[in-house]
C-alpha positions in Angstrom: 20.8 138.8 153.5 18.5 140.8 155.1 19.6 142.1 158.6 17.0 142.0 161.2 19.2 143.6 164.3 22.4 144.0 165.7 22.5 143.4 169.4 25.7 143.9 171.5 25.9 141.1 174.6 27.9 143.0 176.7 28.8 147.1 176.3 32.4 148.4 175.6 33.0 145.3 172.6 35.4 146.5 170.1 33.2 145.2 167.1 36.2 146.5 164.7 38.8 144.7 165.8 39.9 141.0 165.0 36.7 139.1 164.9 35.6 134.9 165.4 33.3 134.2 163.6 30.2 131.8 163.8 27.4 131.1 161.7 23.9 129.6 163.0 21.0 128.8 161.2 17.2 128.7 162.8 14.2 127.4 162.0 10.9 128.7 161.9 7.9 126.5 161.7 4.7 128.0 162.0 1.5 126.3 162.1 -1.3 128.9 162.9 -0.6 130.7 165.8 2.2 128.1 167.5 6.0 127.7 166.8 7.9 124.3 166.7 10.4 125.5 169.4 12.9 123.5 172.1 11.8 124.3 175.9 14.1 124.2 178.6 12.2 123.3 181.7 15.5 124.1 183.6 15.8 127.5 182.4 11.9 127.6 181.7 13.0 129.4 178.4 12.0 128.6 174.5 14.2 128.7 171.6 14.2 128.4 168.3 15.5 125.0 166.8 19.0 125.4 165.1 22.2 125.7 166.3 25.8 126.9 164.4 26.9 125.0 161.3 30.2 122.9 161.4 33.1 122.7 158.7 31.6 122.7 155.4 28.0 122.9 156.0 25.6 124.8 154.2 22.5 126.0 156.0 20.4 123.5 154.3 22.7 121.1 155.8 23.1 122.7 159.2 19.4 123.2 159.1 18.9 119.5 158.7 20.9 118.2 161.0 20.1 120.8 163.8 16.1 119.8 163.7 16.8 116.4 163.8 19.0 116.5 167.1 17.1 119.1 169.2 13.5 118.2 167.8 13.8 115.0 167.0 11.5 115.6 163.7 12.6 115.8 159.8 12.6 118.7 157.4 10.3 118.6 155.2 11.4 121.8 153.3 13.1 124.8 154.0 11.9 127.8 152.5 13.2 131.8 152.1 15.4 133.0 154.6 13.5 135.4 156.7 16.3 137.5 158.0 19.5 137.5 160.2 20.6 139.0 163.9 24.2 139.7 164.7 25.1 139.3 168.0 28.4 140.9 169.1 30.4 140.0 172.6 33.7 139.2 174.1 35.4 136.5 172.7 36.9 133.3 174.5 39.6 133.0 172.4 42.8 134.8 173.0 44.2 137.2 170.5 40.6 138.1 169.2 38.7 141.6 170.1 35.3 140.2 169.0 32.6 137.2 168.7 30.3 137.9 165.8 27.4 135.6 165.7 25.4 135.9 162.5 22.1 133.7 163.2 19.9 132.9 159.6 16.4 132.4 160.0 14.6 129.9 157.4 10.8 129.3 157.3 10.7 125.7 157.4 8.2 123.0 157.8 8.6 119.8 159.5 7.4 115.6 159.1 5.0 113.9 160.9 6.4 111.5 163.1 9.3 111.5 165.5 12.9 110.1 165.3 15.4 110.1 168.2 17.0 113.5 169.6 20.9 113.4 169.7 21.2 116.2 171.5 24.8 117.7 173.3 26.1 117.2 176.5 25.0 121.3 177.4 21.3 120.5 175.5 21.2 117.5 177.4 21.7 119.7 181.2 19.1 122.2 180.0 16.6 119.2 179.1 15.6 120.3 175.8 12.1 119.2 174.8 10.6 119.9 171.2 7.4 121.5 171.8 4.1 123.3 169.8 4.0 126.6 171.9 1.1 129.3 171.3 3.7 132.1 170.1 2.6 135.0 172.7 3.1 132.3 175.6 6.5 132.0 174.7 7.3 135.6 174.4 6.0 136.0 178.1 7.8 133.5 179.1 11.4 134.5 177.3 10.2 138.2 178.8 9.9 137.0 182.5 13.3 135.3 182.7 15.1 138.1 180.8 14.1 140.6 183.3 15.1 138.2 186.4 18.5 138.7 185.6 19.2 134.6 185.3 18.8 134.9 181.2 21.4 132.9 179.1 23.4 135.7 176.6 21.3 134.6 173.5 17.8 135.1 174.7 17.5 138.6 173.5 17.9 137.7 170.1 14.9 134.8 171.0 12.9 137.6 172.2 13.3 139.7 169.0 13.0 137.6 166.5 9.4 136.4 168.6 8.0 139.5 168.4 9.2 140.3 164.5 7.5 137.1 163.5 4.1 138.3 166.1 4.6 141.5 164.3 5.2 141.0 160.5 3.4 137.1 160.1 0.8 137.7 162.5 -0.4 140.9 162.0 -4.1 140.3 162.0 -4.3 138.8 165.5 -3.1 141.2 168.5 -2.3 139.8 171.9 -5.4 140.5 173.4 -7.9 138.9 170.6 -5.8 136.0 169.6 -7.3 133.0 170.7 
């Protein structure tokens, strides 16, 4: 597994204490210079599509499934795993000193055609909407609401793993001369 970053949520987490657990996969589509991502327009944020795997999946599985829900599109394959982010914070549970997140990012490429989202009640509040987004518009975007303070905990990792894939897929276009 190749680690991409470590990024603490909140300062003063004991990251070697008693530890929960969760494991998310991510995919990233690329066609050209856009990213299949889900847009809140309540949050006005992007994101990739994935989400954390339940009992027993494997990320092919949890890969699967979370594409389908939030985007409402099929996996046509999944391909190398591009890298993972840690994310430590506080946990909600009681007797636990740290929540380590450990998010896997597959290239992926998606169907034509469209089935129905299922997504959660808390997708459903944020109005999640799949959508074909130029990749340096969304990093503006992400950037702007991350400095206003109003940011959900996760968008950091967003942000990075933007601007890795701007940096290391892209690397023949710059900002300024990409069309």
């Amino acid at each position: 597994m190749n680690i991409l970053t470590e990024i603490h949520r909140s300062p003063g987490v004991n990251i070697t204490g008693k530890t929960v657990y969760r494991t998310a996969v991510k995919g990233v589509v690329l066609r050209d210079h856009t990213l299949l991502m889900v847009y809140s327009p309540k949050m006005d944020e992007y994101d990739f599509p994935g989400g954390g795997l339940h009992g027993g999946e494997t990320h092919a599985e949890g890969l699967h499934r979370e594409i389908q829900e939030e985007c409402g599109m099929l996996l046509a394959s999944m391909g190398a795993e591009m890298g993972a982010v840690i994310e430590y914070d506080f946990p909600m549970e009681p007797g636990y000193d740290v929540f380590k997140m450990t998010s896997h990012y597959y290239h992926c490429e998606v169907q034509d055609g469209l089935v129905p989202q299922q997504l959660e009640d808390y997708e459903e509040e944020l109005g999640l909407i799949p959508v074909w987004v130029d990749i340096d518009q969304a990093i503006q975007c992400n950037r702007i609401l991350l400095q206003s303070g109003n940011a959900p905990k996760w968008l950091k990792k967003e942000i990075f793993v933007l601007e890795y894939i701007r940096q290391t897929l892209l690397p023949h276009q710059t900002p300024e001369t990409s069309p």
